[in-house]
N, C-alpha and C positions, 0 to 999 in steps of 0.2 A: 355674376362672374362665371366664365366660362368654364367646364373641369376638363383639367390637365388630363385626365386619367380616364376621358371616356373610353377611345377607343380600346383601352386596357383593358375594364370592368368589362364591354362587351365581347372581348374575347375571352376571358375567364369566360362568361356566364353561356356561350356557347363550347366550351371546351378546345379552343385555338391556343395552346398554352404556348405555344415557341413565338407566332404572333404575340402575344399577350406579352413576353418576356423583349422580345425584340423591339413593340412600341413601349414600354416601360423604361427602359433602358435610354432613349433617346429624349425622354421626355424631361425640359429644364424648365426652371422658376425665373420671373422676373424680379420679384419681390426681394427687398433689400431689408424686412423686418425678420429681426431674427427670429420670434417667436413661429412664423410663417414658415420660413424656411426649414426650422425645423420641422415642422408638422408635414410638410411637403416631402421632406427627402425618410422619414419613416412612414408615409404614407408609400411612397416610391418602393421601399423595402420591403414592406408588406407585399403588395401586392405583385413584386418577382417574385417572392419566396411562396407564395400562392399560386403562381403559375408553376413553379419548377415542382413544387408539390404533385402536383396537377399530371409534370410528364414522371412523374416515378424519380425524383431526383431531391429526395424527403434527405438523404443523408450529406447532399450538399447544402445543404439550408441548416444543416445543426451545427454545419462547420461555420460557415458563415456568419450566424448568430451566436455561436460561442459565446462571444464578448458583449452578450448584448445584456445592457442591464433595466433598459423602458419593459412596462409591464408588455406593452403590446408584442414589441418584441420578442420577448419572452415566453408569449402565449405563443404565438407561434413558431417558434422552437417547439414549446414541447407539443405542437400539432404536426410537425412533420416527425418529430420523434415516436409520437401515436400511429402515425399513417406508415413509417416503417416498419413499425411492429404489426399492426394490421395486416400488411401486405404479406409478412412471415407468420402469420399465424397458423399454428398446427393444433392437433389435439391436446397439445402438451399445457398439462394442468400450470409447470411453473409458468411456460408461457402466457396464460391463460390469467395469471395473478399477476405477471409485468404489466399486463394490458390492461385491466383494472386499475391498478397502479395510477398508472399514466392517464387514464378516463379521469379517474379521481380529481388528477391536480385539475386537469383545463376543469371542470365541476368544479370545482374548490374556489378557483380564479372569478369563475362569474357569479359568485353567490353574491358579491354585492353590485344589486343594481344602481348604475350612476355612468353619466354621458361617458367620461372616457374609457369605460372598460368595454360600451357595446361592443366593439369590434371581439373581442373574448368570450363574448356570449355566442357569438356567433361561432363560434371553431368549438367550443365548447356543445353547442345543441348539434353539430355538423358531426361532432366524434359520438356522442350519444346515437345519434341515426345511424354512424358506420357499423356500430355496433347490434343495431337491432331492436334499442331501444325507445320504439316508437315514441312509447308514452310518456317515457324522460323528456326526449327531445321536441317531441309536442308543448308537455308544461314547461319546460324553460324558455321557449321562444315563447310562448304566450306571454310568463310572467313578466319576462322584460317591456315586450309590448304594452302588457297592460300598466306595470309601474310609474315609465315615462310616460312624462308629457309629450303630446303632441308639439311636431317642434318644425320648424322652417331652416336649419339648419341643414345645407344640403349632403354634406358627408352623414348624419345620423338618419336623413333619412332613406339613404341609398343603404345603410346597414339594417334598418328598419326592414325595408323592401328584402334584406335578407334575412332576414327571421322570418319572414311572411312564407317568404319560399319554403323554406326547411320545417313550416308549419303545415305548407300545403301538399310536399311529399309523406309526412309523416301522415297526416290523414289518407292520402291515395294508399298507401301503403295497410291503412286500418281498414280501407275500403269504405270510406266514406267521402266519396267525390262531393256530396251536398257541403259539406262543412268545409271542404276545400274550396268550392267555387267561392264562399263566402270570405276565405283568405285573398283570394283574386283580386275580389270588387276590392276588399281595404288597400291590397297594392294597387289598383287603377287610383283610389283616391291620390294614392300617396305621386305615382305616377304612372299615367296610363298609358306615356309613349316611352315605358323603359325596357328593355329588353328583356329584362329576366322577368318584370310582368306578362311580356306577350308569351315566351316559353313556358313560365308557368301556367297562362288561361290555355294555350294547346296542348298542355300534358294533361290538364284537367279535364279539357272534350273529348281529350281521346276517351277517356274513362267513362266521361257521360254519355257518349255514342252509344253505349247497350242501351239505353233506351230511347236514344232520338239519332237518327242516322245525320240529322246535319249537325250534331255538334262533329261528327269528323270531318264534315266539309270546314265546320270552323275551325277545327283544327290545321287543318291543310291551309287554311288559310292565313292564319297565326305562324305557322314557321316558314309558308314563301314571304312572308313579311320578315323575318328575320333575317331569312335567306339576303331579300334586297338590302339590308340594312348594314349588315355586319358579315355580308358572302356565305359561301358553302363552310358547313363544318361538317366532321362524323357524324358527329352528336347531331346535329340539325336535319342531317340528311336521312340517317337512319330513324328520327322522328315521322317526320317525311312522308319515304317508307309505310311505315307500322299505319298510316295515316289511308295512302293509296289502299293496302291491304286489306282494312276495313271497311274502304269502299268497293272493296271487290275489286279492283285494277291491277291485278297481278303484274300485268306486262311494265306500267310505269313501276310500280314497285320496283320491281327486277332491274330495269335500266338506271333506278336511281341507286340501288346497289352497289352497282356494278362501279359505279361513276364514286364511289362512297370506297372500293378497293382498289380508286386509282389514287386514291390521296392516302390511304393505310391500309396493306396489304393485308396485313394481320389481324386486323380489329376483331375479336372474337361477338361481340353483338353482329356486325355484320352480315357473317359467316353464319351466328344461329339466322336472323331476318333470311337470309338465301337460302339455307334448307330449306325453311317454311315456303319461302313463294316454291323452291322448286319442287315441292309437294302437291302444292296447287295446280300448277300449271304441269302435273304431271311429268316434270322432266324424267330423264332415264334414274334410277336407282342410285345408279353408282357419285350421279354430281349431286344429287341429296347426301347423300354417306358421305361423300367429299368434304361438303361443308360442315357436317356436322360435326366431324373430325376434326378439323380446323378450328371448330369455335372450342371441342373439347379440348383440344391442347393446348391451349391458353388460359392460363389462369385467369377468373374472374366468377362474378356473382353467376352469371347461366352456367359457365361448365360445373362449378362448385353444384349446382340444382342439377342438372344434370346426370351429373356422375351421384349420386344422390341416390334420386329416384329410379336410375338404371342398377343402383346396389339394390333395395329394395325391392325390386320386380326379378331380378335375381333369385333374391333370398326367398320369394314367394313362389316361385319354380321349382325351387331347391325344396319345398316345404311342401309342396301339391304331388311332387315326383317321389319323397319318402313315403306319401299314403297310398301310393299304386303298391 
């Protein structure tokens, strides 16, 4: 049977969320079993509220689900209620403990492994990794994997294939691409022509490329496959990108950029990738300083590192020039 929800899942999985929300939305059932029908239209629900997540739209999703009393439902409620706190978080200690908080319950929700809560495991090890915590979010996705059985069930195992992911950024993230590529192959088993397998084996080349220069070719290779499959995203392109760059080709890098702030002006990943090439490629000063500004004024994980490492280098200036 064919799934309603492809072209959906492969727009999440490239980060297309207004696509995502647009084919979800039109998407109906023929099935005249009620048990189906239901599972179809909370399937449907999840995965708007998954995309509007996605575009920063975490407090329309809690209004939305108010009423909702399915666990899955319910988990994700309190995953956009996490992802709005997330997004407001400051140094502020009480904040700091709502956020906890809130980790807690979706943690709480997936302690017991069994088919219908995978989809909770999942938002569950995904808030774990927002947070930092690799090695939560590594062992929870594994123990689910490892608990279930191996299954032909095609909804668990497109959730499967998502634990594997959030397995294989958790190790990139530990710096360990070897144990990642080893999540890969279990996603090829599980399915080798799925989309979030192919992005996940090209995020993992890219990584392996320090030491062999054609894992970036296969990475290049892995997201023009994307590209044909599911079109241009951000996310795909600025992959892309980061891909040409490591093969030395500044110039496509650049133009793929460029093509990448015609679909999102703002994108602060973008912005940082354009510094970088226009460093390379020697541009004038000022259109480096340009972007870099750009990516810093946008909140996200690089300016957050950024502004960071620029207080620091500061505070060691500050600290070199009191000993003159």
């Amino acid at each position: 049977m064919a799934d309603p929800f492809y072209d959906v899942r492969n727009a999440i999985a490239i980060g297309n969320y207004h696509q995502a929300v647009a084919e979800a939305s039109g998407v109906k059932t023929n099935s005249r079993k009620e048990v189906e029908v239901a599972a179809f239209h909370e399937e449907k629900e999840v995965l708007i509220a998954m995309a509007q997540v996605g575009l920063g739209q975490g407090e329309a999703v809690i209004a939305q689900l108010k009423t909702a009393t399915r666990p899955v439902l319910l988990a994700v409620r309190e995953w956009a209620t996490f992802c709005v706190m997330l997004k407001s978080r400051s140094d502020n200690l009480q904040e700091d403990q709502l956020l906890s908080s809130q980790l807690k319950k979706l943690t709480d929700a997936a302690e017991e492994v069994n088919d219908a809560n995978t989809q909770i495991a999942v938002l569950a090890a995904a808030a774990l990794l927002s947070t930092g915590d690799r090695a939560g979010a590594l062992r929870l996705a594994k123990r689910w994997l490892n608990e279930q059985k191996k299954t032909q069930i095609p909804n668990l195992i497109r959730l499967h294939l998502d634990l594997h992911a959030i397995a294989v950024e958790a190790l990139l993230r530990m710096g360990r691409p070897d144990l990642a590529r080893s999540e890969v192959k279990d996603m090829e088993q599980l399915d080798e022509e799925s989309v979030l397998t192919l992005v996940c084996s090209g995020i993992t080349s890219l990584y392996e490329g320090v030491k062999s220069r054609d894992e970036y070719e296969k990475a290049l290779q892995r997201f023009k496959e994307v590209s044909m499959l599911c079109g241009q995203s951000v996310f795909i392109s600025n992959l892309t990108a980061l891909a040409h760059m490591q093969l030395g080709d500044h110039p496509t890098a650049e133009r793929v950029l460029h093509d990448v702030l015609a679909m999102k002006s703002g994108d602060p990943d973008t912005a940082a990738n354009l510094a970088v090439v226009s460093a390379y490629l020697d541009k004038a000063s000022d259109a480096t300083s340009r972007y870099t500004q750009q990516a810093v004024a946008t909140s996200g994980a690089w300016s957050h590192s950024y502004n960071k490492v620029s207080s620091a280098f500061d505070e060691a200036v500050d600290q070199f020039k009191a000993t003159l």
